[in-house]
N, C-alpha and C positions, 0 to 999 in steps of 0.2 A: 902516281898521282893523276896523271891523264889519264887511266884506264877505270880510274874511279869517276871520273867527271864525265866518261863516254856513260857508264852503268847508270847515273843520276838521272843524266840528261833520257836513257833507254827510257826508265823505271817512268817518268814521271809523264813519257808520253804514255805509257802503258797505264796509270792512274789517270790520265784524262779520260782515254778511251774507256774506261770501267763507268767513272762519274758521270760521262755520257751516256752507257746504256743504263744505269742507275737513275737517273733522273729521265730518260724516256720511260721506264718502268714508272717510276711515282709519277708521271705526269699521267699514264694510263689508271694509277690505280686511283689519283686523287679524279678523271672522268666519272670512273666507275663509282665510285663517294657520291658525287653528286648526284649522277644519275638516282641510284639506290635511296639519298637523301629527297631526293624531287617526287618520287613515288610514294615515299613514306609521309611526305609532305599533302599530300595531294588523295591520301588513303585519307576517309573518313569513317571512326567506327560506328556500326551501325547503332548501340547505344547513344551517341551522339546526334542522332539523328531525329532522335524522337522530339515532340513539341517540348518546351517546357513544365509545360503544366504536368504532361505524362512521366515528366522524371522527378516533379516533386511530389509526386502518387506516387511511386513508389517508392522515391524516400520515408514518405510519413510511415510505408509499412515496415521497414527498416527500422521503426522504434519500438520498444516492448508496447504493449497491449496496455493502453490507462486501466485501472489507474495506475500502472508500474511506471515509475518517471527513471530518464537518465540518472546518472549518477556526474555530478560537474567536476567530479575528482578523478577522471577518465586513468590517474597514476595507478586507481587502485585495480587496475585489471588490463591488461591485453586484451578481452575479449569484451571489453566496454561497450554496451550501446551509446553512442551518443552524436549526435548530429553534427558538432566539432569534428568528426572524422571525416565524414563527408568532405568536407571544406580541404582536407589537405590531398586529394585524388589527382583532381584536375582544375585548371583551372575556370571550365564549362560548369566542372559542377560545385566548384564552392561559390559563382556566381551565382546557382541555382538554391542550392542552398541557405543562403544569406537572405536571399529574399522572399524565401518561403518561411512567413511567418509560425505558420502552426508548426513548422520542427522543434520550435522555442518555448512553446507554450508552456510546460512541462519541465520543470529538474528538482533532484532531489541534492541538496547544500548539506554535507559532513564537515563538521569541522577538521581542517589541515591537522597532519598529523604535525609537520613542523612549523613553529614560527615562523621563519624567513618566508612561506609558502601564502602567509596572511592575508598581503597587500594584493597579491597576485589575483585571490581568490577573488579578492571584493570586486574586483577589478572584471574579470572575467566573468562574474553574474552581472554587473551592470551592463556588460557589452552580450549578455545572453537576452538580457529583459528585453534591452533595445534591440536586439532584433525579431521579439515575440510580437513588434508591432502594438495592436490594438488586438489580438485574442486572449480570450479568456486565461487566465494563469493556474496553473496546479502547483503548488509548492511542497515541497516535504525540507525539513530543517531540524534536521540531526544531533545532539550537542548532548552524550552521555561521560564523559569522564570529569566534569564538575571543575575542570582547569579554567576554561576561558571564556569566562562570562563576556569579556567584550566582544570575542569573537560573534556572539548571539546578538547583544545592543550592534553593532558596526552592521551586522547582516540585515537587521530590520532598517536599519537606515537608510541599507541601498532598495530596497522592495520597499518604504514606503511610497515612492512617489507611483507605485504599480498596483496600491492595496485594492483599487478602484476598479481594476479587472478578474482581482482574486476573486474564482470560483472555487476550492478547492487548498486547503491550509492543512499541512500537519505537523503537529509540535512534537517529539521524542526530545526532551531533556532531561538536564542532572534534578534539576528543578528550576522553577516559573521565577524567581527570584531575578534574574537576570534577563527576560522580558520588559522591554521598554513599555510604560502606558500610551495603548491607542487611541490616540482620539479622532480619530480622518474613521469618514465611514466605509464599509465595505458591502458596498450595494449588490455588487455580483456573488457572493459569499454564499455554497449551498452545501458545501460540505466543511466540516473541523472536525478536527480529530488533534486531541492530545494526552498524554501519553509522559510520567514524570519516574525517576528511578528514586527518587527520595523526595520524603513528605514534607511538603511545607506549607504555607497559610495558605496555598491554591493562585491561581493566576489572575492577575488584577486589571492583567493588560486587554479585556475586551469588556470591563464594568460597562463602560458607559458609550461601548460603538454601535454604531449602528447598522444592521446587517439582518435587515427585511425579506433577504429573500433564503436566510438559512432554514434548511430544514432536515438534512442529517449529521447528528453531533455522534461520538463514537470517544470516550473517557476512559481510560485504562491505568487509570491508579484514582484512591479516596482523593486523596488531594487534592484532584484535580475535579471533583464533585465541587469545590467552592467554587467554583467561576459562575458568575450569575450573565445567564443567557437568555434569550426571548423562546424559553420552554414553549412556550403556547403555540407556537409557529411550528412546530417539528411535524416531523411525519414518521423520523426512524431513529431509534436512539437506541445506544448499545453501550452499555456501560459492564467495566469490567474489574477483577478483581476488590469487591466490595460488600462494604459492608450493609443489612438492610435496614438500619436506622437512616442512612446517608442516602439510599437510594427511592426510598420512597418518600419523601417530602418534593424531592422531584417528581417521580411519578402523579402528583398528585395535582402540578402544573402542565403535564402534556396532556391535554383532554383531546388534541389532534394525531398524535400516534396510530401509524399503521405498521410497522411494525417491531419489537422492541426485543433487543436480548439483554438479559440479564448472567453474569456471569461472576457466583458468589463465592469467596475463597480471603483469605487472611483475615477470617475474624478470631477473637481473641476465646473462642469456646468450639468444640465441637458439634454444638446443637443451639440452633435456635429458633424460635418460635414468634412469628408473626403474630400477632395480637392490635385491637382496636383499631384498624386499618378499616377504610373503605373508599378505594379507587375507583372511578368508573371513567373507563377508556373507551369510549362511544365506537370509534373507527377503527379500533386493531382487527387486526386480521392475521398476526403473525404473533406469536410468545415463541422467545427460546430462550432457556432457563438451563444453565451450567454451573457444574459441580467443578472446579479448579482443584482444589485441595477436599478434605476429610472431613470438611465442616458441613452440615446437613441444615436448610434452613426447612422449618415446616410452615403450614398455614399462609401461603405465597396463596392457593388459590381461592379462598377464602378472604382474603384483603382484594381481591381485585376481581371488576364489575365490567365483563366483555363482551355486549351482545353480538360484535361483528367476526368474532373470534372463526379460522377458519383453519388455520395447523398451528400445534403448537409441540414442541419437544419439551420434557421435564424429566428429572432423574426420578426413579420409583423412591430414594429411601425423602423425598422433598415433600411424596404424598403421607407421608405419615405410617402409621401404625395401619391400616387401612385404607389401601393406593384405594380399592373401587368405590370405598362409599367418598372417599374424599372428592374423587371423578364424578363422580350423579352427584353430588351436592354443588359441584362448582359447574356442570351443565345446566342443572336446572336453575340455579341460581341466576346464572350470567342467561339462559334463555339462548345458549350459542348455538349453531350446529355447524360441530366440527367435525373438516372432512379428510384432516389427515393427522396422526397422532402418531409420536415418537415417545418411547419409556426407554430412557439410558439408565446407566448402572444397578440393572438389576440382578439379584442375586438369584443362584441356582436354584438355593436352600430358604426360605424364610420359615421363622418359628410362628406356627398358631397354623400350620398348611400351606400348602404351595396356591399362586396367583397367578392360574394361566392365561394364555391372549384369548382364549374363549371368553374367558372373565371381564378380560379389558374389552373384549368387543360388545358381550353384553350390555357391557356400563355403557357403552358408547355407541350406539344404536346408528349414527347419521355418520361416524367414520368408515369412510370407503378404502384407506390406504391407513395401515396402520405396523409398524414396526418397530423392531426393540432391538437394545444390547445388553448383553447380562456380563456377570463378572463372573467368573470360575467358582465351583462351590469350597473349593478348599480356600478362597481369599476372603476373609472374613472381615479385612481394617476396614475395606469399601474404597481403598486410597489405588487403587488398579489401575490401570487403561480399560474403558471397554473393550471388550472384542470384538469381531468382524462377520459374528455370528446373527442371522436374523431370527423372524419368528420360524420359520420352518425348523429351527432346533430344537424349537420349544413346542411342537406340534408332535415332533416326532414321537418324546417320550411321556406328553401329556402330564407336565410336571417341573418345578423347580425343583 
């Protein structure tokens, strides 16, 4: 028993002298922490160092190129632009960022994929707006699977009290049905664009706003033809997927137009013909005329009156039975002189002889730039892609 209690008493001087040099060691290494901590402390990165303003310059170039806006559902990618990131680096730079308005100015609003995600959202554009300050607004607002209309009323609720700085609006919905009516006007307004997946009476929510300084409108469904807008004011109007009953009672309110595309497909025949038309568009300077689908509309240049006319693209089967007399009868007519000229979907083969670019340059005597695409001669539907082929194909073998 005594020989156990001499062993105890050894052992635990021999455990003091350990925790003694144990604890001179962590007293050295907790120096050495500090030290290493005080320099780290004391290190400034040279990022950091720059003025502010030069780090919100190169934030802003950190956003895609307008008109691409963020996307505010940052869930839906790892590789998200979006100025929210920014803000979680450091804390230098979500100071910098928060207060750099124009990062904000800009997002494009998708409807949550889930419920419970709803509140958060609304929530999260309102604290976006508010820190867009007082610049200009771009908005894009999303809403194609025709579930949750409120999702669309709730979102304009939070952007109304910001309509005032909207430069820039675009609508992709299931349909306009679920558009609240506007009445606050939108003074800053210089681009719309909407855009619906299913037809209905058209959009009723901008009858009666007022929005003086819009001047390019961009329609991408019939539907969306009923919204009555201050046509007169335009400069650039691009309508799509349409019909030309629908689109020309328009045309015939932009007497300011400089330049317009027209983009004709889901009509309910394969051909149709313009008749009793007469447009006269004083200021264009730009026609582009698309074939979407199989359907071929004729007598388009023949309805419309363009002395300022200066490029214009059209498909060859749009000129009719006779692209070149249809071309000198709608030059001399309009009194134009055009200096650059595109002929899409032309075919290799036409019956009655072939219609080469000598031909079209003839007819077209003041064209300085003029090029074409043609469809393969074995595709006869017309319903092809163009191809990537120019006039130099058709020079080669002096022939369709």
């Amino acid at each position: 028993m005594l020989s156990s209690l001499a062993a105890d008493r050894a052992r635990i001087v021999e455990i003091r002298s350990q925790i003694s040099e144990l604890e001179s060691l962590l007293a050295a290494l907790r120096d050495e922490q500090a030290t290493a901590q005080q320099r780290l402390d004391s290190y400034i990165y040279p990022i950091l160092t720059l003025p502010n303003e030069i780090t919100a310059e190169i934030f802003l170039h950190f956003l895609p190129n307008y008109p691409k806006l963020p996307d505010i559902d940052h869930s839906r990618s790892h590789d998200a632009v979006l100025p929210i990131r920014l803000t979680h680096v450091c804390r230098e730079w979500r100071e910098v960022a928060i207060t750099t308005p124009s990062l904000w100015k800009g997002l494009a609003i998708v409807e949550p994929r889930l419920l419970r995600k709803f509140e958060g959202r609304l929530a999260l554009i309102e604290t976006w707006l508010g820190r867009s300050g007082c610049c200009p607004l771009s908005i894009d607002i999303m809403m194609i699977t025709g579930r949750r209309n409120y999702f669309v009323q709730n979102t304009f609720s939070v952007i109304l009290p910001s309509l005032a700085r909207l430069e820039r609006l675009r609508l992709v919905l299931y349909h306009f049905q679920s558009v609240p009516h506007i009445s606050l006007p939108m003074p800053s307004l210089r681009t719309l664009e909407l855009g619906t997946l299913e037809g209905d009476e058209g959009p009723a929510a901008f009858a009666s706003c007022d929005m003086p300084r819009l001047r390019e409108v961009v329609l991408n469904n019939p539907s969306s033809l009923n919204v009555d807008l201050p046509w007169a004011q335009l400069t650039s109007l691009s309508l799509g997927c349409i019909e030309p009953d629908l689109c020309l009672p328009i045309l015939q309110k932009t007497l300011n137009l400089v330049s317009c595309v027209l983009s004709f497909g889901s009509l309910s025949y394969e051909q149709y013909t313009i008749t009793d038309h007469n447009i006269k568009l004083p200021c264009l300077t730009l026609l582009i005329i698309r074939r979407e689908y199989r359907e071929t509309v004729t007598g388009i240049l023949t309805a419309l009156l363009v002395p300022q006319l200066r490029r214009m693209e059209i498909p060859e089967p749009f000129l009719g039975s006779n692209p070149i007399a249809s071309l000198k009868g709608f030059i001399s007519e309009s009194n134009c002189a055009l200096k650059e000229l595109v002929i899409t979907n032309r075919k290799a083969r036409r019956t009655g002889g072939p219609v080469t670019v000598e031909d079209y340059r003839a007819a077209c005597p003041s064209v300085v730039d003029f090029s074409s695409e043609f469809i393969p001669p074995d595709d006869d539907d017309g319903d092809s892609d163009t191809s990537d082929n120019s006039e130099d194909d058709w020079e080669d073998d002096g022939s369709e």
